[in-house]
N, C-alpha and C positions, 0 to 999 in steps of 0.2 A: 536566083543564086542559092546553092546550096551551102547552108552554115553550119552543118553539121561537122567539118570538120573542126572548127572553133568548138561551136557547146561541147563535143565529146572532149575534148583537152581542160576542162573547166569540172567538170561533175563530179571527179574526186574531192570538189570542194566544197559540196554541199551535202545537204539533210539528208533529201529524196530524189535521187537522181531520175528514177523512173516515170519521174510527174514529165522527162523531156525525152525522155529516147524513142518511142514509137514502137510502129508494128505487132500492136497488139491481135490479136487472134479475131476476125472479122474487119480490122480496122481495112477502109480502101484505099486504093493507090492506084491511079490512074490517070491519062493526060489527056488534054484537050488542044483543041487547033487554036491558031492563034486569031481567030475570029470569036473561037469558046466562050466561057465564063467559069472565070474561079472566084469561089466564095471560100473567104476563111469566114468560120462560125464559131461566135466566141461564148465561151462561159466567164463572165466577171469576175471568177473564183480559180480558187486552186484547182487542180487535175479533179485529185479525190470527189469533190464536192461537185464539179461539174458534169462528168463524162456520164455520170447515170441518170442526168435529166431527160426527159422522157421526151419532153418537145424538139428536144436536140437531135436526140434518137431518132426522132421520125423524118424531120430535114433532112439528117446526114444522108440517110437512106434513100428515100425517095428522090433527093435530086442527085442525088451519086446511081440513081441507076437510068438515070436521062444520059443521052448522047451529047456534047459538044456544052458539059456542064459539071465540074469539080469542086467539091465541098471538103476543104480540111478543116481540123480545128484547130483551136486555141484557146486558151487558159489562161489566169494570171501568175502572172511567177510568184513564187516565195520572196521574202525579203532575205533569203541568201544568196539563191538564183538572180535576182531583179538587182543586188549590189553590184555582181560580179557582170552582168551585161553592162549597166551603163560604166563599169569601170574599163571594161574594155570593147566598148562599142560596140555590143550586138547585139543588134534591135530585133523586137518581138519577132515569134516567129513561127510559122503551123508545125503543127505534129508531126504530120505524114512524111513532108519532104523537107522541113525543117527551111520551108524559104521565107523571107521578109514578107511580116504581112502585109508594107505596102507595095507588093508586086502584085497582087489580087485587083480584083475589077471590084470587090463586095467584100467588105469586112464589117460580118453583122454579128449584133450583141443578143442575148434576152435578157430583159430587166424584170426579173422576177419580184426583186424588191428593194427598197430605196437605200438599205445599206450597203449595196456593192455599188452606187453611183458613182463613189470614187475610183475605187478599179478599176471602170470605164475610160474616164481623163488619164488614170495615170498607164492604161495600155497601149491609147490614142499616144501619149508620153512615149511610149518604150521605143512603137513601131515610128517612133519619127514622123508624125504624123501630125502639122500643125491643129491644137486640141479644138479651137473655135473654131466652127460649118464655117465662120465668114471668112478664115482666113485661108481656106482649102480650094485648090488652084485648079487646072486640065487634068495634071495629072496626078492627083489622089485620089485612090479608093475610095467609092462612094460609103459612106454610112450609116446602116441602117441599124435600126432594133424593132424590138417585137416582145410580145410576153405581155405578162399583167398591167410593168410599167406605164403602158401604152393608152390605160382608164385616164392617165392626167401626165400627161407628156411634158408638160407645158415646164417642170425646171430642168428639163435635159434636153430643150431645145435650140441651146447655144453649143451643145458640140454634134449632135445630130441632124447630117441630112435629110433621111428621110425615115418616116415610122410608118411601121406593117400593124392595124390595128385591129385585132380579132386573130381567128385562128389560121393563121401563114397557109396553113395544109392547102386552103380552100383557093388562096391569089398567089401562090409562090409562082407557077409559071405562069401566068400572066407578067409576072412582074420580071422573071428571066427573061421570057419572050422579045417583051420590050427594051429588055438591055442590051442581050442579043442586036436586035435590029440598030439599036442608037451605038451598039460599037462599031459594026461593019458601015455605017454612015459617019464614021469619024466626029458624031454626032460632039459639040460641047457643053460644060458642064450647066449653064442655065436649060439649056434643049431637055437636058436629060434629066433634070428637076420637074420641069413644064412637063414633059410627057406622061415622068412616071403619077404626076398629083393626078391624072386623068384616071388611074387605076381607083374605082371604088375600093376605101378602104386603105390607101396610102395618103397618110400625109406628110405633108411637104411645110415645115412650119416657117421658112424664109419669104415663103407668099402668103403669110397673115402679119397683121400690124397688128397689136395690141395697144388699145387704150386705157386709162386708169382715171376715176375720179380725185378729186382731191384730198378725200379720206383714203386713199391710200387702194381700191376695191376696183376691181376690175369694169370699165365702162360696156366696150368695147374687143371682142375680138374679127377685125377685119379681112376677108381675102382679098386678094390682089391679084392680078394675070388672070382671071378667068377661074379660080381654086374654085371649089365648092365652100360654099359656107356653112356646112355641116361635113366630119368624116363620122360614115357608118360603120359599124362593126363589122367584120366577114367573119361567119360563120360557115363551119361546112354542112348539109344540110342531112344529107345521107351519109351516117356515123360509117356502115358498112363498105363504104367505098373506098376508108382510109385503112390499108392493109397493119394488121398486127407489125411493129420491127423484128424481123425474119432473124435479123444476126448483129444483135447489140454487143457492144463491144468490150470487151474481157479485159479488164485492167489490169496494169502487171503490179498494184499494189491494191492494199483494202480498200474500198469506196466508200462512200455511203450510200444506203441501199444496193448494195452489192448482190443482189439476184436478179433469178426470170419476173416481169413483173411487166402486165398486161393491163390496157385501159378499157373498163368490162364498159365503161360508159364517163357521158362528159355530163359535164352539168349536173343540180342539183336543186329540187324543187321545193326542200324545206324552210325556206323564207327567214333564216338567222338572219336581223336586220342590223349585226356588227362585220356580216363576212360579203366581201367585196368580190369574192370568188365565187358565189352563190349566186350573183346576178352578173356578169362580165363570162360568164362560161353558158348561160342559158342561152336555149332550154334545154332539157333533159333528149339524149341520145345514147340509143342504147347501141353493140355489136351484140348478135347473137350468140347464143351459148354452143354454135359447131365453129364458127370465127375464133370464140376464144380459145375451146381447149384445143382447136389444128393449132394456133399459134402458140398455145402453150409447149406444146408437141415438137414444133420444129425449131421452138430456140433452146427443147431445153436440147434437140440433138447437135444444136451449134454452137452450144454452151459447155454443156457440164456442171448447170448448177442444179442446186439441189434447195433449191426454196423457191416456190410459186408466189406471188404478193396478183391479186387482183385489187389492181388501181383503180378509185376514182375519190370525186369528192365525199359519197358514201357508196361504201360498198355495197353494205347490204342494205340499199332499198334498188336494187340493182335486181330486176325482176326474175331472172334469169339464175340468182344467185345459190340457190339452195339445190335446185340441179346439177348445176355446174361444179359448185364441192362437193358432189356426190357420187358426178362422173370421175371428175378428178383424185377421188379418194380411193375408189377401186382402180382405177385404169395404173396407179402409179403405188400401189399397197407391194410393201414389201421391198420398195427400191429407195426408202429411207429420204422421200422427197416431201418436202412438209410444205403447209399452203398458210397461209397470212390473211388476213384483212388488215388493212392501214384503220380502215375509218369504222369507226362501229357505234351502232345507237346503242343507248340506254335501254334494252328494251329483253324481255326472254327471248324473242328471235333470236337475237345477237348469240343467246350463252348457248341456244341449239344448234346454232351453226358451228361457234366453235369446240364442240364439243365431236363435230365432224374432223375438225381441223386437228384437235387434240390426239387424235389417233396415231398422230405419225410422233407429232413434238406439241406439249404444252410449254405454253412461254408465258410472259406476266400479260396482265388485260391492260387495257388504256380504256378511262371513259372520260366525257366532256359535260360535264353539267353545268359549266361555264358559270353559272351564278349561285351564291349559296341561297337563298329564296325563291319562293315561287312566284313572288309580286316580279321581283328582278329579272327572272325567266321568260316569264308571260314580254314582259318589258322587250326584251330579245328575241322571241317569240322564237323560245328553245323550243316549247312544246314538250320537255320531259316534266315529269312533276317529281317529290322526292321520292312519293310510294314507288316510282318507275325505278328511281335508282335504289334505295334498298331493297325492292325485291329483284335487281336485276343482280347485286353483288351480293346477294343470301345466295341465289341458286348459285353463283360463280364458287362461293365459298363451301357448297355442298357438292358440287364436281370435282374439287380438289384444288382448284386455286388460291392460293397462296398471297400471292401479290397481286397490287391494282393500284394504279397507276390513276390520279383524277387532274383533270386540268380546268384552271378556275380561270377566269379573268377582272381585273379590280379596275375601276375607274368607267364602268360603263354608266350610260347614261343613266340619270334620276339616282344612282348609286347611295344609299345612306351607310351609317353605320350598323343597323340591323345584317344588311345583306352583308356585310365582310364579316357579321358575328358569324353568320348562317354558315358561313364554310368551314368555320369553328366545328359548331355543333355539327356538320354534315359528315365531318371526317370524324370525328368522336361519336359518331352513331355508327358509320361503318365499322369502326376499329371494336365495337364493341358488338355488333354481329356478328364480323370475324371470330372470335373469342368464343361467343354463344355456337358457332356451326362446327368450326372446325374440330377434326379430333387430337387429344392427348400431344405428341410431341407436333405437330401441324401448327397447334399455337402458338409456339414461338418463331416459328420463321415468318409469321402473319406482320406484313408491311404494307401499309398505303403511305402512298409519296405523293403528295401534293403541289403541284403547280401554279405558280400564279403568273402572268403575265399582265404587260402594263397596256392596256386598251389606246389606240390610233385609229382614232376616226379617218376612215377611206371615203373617195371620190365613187359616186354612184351608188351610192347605197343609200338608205334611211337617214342613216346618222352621219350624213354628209356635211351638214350643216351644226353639229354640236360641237361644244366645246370639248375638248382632252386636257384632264384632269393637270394639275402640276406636276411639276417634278416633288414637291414639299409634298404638296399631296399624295402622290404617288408613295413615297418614301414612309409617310404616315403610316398607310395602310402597312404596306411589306413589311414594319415593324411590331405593328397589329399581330400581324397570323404569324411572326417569327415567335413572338413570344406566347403563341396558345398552340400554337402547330408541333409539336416537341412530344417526346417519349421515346418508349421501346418499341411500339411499331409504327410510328408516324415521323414523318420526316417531309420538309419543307425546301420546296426549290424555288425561288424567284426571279425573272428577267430583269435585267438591267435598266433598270425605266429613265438613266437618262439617255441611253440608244433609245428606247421609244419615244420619247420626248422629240429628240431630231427629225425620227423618220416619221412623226406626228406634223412637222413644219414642212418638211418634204413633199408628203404623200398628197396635202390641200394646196401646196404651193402652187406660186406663177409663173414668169419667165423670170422676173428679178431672184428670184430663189436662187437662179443657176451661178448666179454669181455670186451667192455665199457656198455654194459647190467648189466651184472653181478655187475660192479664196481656204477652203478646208483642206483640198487638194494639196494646193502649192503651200500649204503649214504642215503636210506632210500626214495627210488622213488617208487611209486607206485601208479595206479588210475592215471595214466597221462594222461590221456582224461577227468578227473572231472579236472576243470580250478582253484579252490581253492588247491587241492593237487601239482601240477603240479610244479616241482623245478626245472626251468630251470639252475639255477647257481650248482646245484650238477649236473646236465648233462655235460654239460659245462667238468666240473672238473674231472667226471669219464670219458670224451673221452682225456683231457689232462692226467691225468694216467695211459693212456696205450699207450698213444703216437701215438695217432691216431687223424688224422686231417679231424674233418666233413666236411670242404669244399670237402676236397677227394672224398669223397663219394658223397654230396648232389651238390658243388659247382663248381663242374667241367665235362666241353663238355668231354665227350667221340669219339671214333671212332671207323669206321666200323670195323677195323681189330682188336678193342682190344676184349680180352674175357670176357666174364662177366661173374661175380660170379653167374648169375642164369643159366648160357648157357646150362648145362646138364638137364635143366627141361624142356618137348618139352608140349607145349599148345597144339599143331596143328596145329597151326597159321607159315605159314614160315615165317623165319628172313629175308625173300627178300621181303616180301609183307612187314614188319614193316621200313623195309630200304627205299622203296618205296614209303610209306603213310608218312614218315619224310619228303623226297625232295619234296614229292607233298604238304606238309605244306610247307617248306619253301615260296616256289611260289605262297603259297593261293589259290592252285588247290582242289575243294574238290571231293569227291567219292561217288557215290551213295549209297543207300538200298540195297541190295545184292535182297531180296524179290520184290524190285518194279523194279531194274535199272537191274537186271542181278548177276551173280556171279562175284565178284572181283577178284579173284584168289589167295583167302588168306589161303587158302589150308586144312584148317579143317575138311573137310569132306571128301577129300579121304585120308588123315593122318591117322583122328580117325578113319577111316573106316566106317562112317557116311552115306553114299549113300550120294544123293541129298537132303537131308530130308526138306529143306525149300521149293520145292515144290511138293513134293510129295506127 
């Protein structure tokens, strides 16, 4: 059913109407037989915020360019938008052709991260769409998600059918294939549960029991029907075979990340034992440097933008790197087209390259030295030391830059108060470089802006098992650097640490978690990562309602021998190598580059069956 003649008689009455009208410039349109399969593919967030996701990107395209297979999307409404639907009955609904999402065979999410959970229940809400997996009948849209979510599924497993775990590119048709086949067999909804947990790498969490000790900690998680008692990650294995997105789609308002912006490689070998993206993306896979600039080449002829971003988790140890902005510097000199790096070490590489980049547009730098110590670092096993960052922002400041941007993090493990002094002192030794390099009127536009964010111990990583700091504590500190972080070129920004506090009980939770979700939900929580929406006192209240205590979750050490509600999801990565990168944090031991130092023996690639691939 097409509802487009409803929303257009409505969108005089909102913000941003163009977050719903469609046909933007690449966007597709196109039908399928009534044997087909249509997948709406959702962003938990607004238009803005979602359309430029890069995993979405590669979905939309790849299976919109399969025969007897339609991929629209969908978004979450605004709370002016989402009034005026439930005021007059009109449930969620795709971009393209503006039909109810539950007319779709596949209405799947990415859960990128645990403050848009909500979004998820109240979109399930919009499209009419009974919210619990157990109450969903023949004929509802199957439900799937995919994304990071996916390391520890286990509190979003009371509205989710079924999870795509690792990277989709690699089982997406497989997993069509099969639904294909179970629609034209009028196949029902248990068949089609059972069939698809046979795909490595989908699970199906209605065929696990979970059991729980009497301290409250996970016994037991059990399969049932024949499931596997482990789901393994899918990775895909040969990076080069997943094509650049040829014709990303042009928004008719500003995005975020709103340019051409290309994934030069996945994964990342640097071993930060706080980043759960660091091990959930390994190993390291590279596309070559003629893959990237053809693709840089033919989106930007499908584009018209005028900013290059090579994406990954770090750009520049991306080997290929220093050629590639070099090609890309001449090939596009004089056509006012300017190149990015997101992610950049601490390091002179870094300021040589962008010093490449500077030719067309200088912008401010971004560095991450995440702790202000080097005991702290080592602990993290940042592997920058300080000399690395004062000589990396003297030369920044002798190139001509200006600003520089540092992002710290507070509440990590062994944490004292030395290391919150050290960010003190770190940003008053910069500021005071600045000062000593720059020339005559240059010093007064001299700004470092500091960052802090509240540390959430994630699933699969080192610090799987520590405790996350309090909220009092948390608050401690952010009052700490508010009051020494101040002047005329220093300025102080800080996260919200009771959003991280939540997505701290979230991110280690178990299945009981989903129903202090659900209970947040229906109190009318949604958009918890926009910092005005954000209702920590009904959180609060919906974990007091079900008689679940977030410290349990967020504020308390674990041990080696307990199980953990993600235990049955395997990355790759063995629990002895993550058990080992903990004592070697304790001790402030840190571990090499797996690419420059050697393999670590963290096990992902004869796991995943991977070869050698980082040198090969």
């Amino acid at each position: 059913m097409d509802l487009w003649p409803r929303i257009e008689r409505v969108l005089h009455k909102i913000e941003k109407p163009s977050r719903y009208i469609n046909s933007e410039l690449n966007s597709v349109h196109k039908e399928v037989s009534d044997t087909g399969i249509r997948v709406a593919l959702a962003y938990p967030d607004v238009y803005e915020v979602g359309l430029p996701n890069m995993g979405l990107q590669i979905l939309y395209e790849l299976m919109n360019d399969r025969d007897e297979v339609v991929v629209e999307r969908v978004y979450a409404p605004w709370l002016d938008m989402e009034s005026i639907m439930r005021e007059q009955s009109i449930p969620l609904f795709s971009l393209e052709t503006h039909s109810a999402v539950s007319e779709f065979d596949i209405f799947g999410f990415t859960l990128q991260h645990e403050l848009i959970y909500t979004n998820v229940l109240n979109m399930l809400d919009l499209a009419g769409l009974p919210v619990l997996a157990a109450e969903r009948g023949e004929g509802h849209p199957l439900i799937v998600a995919g994304g990071p979510g996916t390391a520890n599924p286990e509190p979003m497993t009371p509205f989710i059918d079924v999870f795509v775990v690792g990277e989709a590119e690699e089982l997406i048709f497989e997993f069509i294939d099969a639904m294909k086949e179970l629609k034209r067999s009028c196949a029902g909804r248990a068949e089609v549960l059972g069939r698809l947990a046979e795909i490595p790498g989908v699970y199906v969490p209605s065929l696990y029991r979970v059991e729980y000790n009497g301290d409250g900690t996970v016994k037991h998680v059990r399969p049932t029907d024949g499931a596997p008692p482990t789901i393994t990650r899918r990775i895909v294995k040969d990076f080069s075979t997943i094509p650049v997105p040829q014709r990303p789609i042009i928004p008719f308002m500003d995005a975020v990340h709103d340019r051409c912006s290309v994934e030069v490689m996945r994964g990342c070998a640097r071993g930060c034992r706080f980043c759960q993206a660091g091990i959930i993306y390994r190993p390291v896979r590279e596309r070559s440097k003629e893959q990237v600039v053809a693709g840089i080449a033919h989106i930007l002829e499908t584009t018209g933008y005028e900013e290059i971003s090579l994406s990954s988790l770090s750009s520049t140890d991306y080997s290929s790197v220093e050629s590639t902005l070099k090609e890309l510097s001449e090939k596009y000199a004089g056509q006012n087209i300017s190149l990015s790096l997101p992610s950049l070490r601490v390091d002179d590489f870094s300021i040589q390259l962008l010093k490449e980049i500077a030719k067309v547009k200088k912008t401010g730098l971004t560095f991450a030295p995440e702790a202000g110590t080097q005991r702290l670092r080592d602990v993290i096993n940042k592997n920058v030391t300080e000399e690395d960052v004062l000589r990396t922002t003297t030369l920044a400041f002798q190139e001509g830059w200006q600003r520089i941007k540092l992002y710290f993090m507070i509440g990590l493990p062994t944490e004292t108060r030395e290391d919150i002094e050290g960010i003190v002192d770190l940003a008053h030794k910069i500021v005071d470089i600045g000062l000593e390099t720059l020339p005559g009127s240059a010093k007064s536009r001299l700004t470092i802006a500091v960052s802090a964010s509240a540390f959430a111990p994630k699933a699969h990583t080192p610090f799987e098992w520590v405790a996350q700091n309090s909220l009092g504590e948390f608050e401690e500190k952010q009052r700490f650097l508010a009051g020494r972080l101040k002047g005329r070129h220093l300025s102080f920004k800080w996260h919200n640490p009771k959003s991280s506090v939540i997505e701290g009980a979230i991110a280690r939770g178990d299945r009981r978690v989903g129903d202090a979700i659900y209970r947040a939900w229906r109190r009318g929580c949604k958009f918890d990562a926009w910092t005005k929406e954000f209702k920590f006192e009904d959180w609060l209240q919906a974990f007091a309602e079900t008689g679940l205590d977030m410290a349990f979750y967020a504020g308390r050490e674990r041990g080696f021998d307990e199980t953990l509600p993600w235990g049955h999801i395997d990355t790759g990565v063995d629990r002895e190598f993550l058990q080992d990168e903990y004592r070697r944090a304790l001790r402030a031991e840190t571990t090499g580059d797996c690419r420059l130092d050697g393999c670590t023996d963290c096990g992902v690639c004869p796991n995943l069956d991977a070869g050698n691939m980082l040198y090969g």
